[in-house]
Every structure is written in C-alpha cells, then in structure tokens.
NUDO-598012 format. One line per field, with one value per residue: y, z, x of N, C-alpha, C in turn; residue number from 0. Coordinates in Angstrom, 1 decimal. Each point is the difference from the previous one (the first is absolute). Layout:
BEGIN
n.yy: c(Y	...) $
n.zz: c(Z	...) $
n.xx: c(X	...) $
ca.yy: c(Y	...) $
ca.zz: c(Z	...) $
ca.xx: c(X	...) $
c.yy: c(Y	...) $
c.zz: c(Z	...) $
c.xx: c(X	...) $
n: c(NUM	...) $
***
This chain:
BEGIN
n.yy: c(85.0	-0.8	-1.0	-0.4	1.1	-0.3	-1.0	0.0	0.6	-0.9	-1.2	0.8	0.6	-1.1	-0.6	1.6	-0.1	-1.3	0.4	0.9	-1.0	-1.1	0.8	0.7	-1.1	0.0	0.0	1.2	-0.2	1.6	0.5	0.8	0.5	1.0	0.9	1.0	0.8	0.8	1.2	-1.0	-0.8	-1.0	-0.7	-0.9	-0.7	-0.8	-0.9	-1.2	-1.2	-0.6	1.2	0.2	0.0	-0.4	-0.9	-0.3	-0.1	-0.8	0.1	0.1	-0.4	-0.8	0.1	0.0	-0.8	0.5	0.0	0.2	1.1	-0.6	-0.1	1.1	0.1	-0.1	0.3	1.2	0.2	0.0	0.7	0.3	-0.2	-0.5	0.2	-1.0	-1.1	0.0	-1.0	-0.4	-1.3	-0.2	-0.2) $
n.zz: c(-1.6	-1.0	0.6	-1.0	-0.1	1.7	-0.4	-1.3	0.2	1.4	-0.7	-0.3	0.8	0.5	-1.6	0.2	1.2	-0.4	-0.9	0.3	0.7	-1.0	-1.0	1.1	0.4	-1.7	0.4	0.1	-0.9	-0.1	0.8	-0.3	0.3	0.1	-0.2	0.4	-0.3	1.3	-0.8	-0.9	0.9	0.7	-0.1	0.9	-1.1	0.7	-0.5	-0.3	-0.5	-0.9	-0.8	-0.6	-1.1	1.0	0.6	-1.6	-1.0	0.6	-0.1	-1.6	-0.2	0.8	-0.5	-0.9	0.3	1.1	-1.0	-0.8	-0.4	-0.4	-0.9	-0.3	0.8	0.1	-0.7	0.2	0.5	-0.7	-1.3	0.7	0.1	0.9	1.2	0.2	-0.1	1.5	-0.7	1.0	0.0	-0.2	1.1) $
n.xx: c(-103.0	0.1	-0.2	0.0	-0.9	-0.2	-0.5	-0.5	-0.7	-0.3	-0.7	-0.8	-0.9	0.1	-0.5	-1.0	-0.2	-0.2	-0.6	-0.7	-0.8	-1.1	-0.4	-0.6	-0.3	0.3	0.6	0.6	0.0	-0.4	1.2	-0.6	1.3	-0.9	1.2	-0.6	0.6	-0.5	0.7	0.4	-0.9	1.0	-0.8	-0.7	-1.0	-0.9	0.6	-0.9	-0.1	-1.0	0.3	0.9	-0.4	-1.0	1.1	0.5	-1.3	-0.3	1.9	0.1	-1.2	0.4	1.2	-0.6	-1.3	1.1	0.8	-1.0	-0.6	-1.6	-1.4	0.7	-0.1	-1.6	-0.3	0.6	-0.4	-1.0	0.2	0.5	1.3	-0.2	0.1	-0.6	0.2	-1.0	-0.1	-0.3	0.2	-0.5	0.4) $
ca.yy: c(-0.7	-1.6	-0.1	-0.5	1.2	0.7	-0.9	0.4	1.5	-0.2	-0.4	1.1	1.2	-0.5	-0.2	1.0	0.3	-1.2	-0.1	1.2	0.0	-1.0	0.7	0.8	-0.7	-1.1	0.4	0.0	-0.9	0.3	0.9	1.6	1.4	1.1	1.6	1.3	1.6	1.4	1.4	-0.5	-1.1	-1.6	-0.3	-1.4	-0.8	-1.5	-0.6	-1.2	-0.4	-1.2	0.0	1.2	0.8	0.5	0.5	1.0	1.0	0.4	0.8	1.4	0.6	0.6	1.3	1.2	0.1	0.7	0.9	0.7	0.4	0.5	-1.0	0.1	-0.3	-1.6	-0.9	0.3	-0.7	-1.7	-0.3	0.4	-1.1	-0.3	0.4	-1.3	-0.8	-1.2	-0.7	-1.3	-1.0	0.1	-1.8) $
ca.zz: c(-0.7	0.3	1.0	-0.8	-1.0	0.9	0.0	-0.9	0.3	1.0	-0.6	-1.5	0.7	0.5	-0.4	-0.6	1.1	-0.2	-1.1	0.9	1.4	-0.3	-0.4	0.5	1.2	-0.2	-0.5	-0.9	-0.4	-0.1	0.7	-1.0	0.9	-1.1	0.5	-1.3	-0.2	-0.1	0.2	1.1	1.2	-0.7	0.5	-0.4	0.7	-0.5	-1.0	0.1	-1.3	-0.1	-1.3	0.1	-1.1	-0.1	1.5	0.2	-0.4	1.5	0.5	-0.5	0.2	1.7	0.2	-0.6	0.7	0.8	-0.2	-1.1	0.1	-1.9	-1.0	-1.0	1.1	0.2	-1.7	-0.1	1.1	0.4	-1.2	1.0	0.4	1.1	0.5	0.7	-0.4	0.5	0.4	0.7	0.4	1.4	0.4) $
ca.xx: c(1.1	0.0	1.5	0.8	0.8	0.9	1.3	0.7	0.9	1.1	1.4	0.7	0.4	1.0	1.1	0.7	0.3	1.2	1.0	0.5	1.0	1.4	0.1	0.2	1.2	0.7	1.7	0.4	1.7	1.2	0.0	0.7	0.1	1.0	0.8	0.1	0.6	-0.7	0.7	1.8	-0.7	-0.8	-1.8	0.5	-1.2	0.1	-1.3	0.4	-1.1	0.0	1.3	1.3	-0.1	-1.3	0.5	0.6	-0.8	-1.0	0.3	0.8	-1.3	-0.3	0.7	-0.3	-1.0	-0.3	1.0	0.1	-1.2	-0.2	0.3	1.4	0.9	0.2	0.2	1.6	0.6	0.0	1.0	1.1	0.6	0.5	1.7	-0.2	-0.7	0.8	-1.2	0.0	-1.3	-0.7	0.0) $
c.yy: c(-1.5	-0.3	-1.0	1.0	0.7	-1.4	0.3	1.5	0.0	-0.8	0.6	0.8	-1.0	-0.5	1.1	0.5	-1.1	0.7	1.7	0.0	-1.2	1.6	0.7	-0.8	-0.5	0.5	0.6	-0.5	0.5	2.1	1.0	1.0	0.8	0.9	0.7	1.2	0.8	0.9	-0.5	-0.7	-0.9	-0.1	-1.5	-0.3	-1.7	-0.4	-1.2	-0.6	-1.4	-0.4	0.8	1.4	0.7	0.4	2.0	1.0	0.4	0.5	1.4	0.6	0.7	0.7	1.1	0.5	1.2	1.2	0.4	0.2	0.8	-1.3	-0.4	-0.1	-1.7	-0.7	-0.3	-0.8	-2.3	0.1	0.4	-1.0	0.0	0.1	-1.2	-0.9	-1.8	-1.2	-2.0	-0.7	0.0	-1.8	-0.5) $
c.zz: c(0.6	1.0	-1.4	-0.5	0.9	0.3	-1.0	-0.1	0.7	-0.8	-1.0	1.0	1.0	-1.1	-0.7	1.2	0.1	-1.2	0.3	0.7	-0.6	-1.0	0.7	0.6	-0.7	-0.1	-1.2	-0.6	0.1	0.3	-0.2	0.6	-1.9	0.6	-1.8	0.9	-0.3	1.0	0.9	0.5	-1.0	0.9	-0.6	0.9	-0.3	-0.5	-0.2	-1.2	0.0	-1.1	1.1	-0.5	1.0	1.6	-0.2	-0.3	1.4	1.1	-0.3	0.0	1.4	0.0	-1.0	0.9	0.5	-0.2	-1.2	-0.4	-1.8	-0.6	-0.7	1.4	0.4	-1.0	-0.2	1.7	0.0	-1.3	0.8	-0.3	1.3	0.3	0.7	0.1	0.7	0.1	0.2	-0.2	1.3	0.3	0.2) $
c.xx: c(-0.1	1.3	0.5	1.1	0.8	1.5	0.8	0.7	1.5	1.1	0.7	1.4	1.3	1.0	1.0	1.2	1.3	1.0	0.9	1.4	1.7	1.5	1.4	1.5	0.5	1.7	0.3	1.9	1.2	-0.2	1.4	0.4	0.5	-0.4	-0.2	0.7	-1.3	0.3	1.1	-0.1	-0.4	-1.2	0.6	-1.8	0.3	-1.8	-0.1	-1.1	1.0	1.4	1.1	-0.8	-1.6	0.8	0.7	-0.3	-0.8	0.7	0.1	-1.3	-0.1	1.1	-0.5	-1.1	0.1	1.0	-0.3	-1.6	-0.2	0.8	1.4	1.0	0.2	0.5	1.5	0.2	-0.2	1.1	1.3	1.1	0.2	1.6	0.0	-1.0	0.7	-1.4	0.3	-1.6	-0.6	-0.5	-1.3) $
n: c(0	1	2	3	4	5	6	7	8	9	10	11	12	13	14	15	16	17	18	19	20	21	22	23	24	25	26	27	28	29	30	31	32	33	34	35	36	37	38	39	40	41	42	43	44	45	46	47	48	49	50	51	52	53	54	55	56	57	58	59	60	61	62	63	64	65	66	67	68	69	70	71	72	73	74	75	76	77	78	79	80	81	82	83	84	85	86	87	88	89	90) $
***
C-alpha cells in the first residue's frame, strides 16, 4: 500500500472518530423523569433528547425496557399514559 493511501485512510478514520466522539458529547436540551404503574408500583426512569417530546419518549422507553417483555406488551406499554411526567432544561 502506497503511504499516500495510508495518510488518507488515517484522515478518514480520524474524521469518523471526530464526528463520533463530537456526537456523542454534545448536550442534550432537555431532561425527562416519567413514572408508569406496573402491578401497583410506579417505576419512574429518566431520559433526555434534544425536544421535550424525544426526552420523554427516551424516558417511557427505558421504563418499559425492563418491565415488560413480547411485542404487544411493549407496544401497549410506550402507548401507556404515564402517572408522571416531570421534565426541566438542562443549562
């Protein structure tokens, strides 16, 4: 392999590595506690996205996540209403 084609590789591979990493660390806006009711116990997870609307979805997701198992369980559980729903900005 030419050392031209190994410079170019490295800047591929470093700018994928930059855009990754910028990605990863950028803040997100805004930060979601929701509580659902399963078998009488609220379960309350948090979630956070760049809207209200993707914070709170990324919470109710991680509370179904782990409490409810089969397709038609999840499905019914992200359609759920919530028993709570508290979400702030994040600075």
């Amino acid at each position: 392999m030419k050392p031209i084609h190994v410079v170019v590789i490295l800047i591929a591979l470093g700018l994928f590595m930059g855009a990754v990493i910028n990605t990863t660390l950028q803040r997100a806006a805004v930060h979601c506690e929701v509580c659902l009711e399963f078998s009488g116990q609220e379960v309350c997870r948090s979630g956070s996205g760049p809207s209200r609307e993707e914070a709170q979805q990324a919470a109710q997701e991680s509370v179904c996540g782990g409490n409810v198992s089969g397709m038609a369980e999840i499905i019914a559980c992200r359609n759920a209403q919530p028993t709570r729903v508290q979400c702030s900005a994040e600075d």
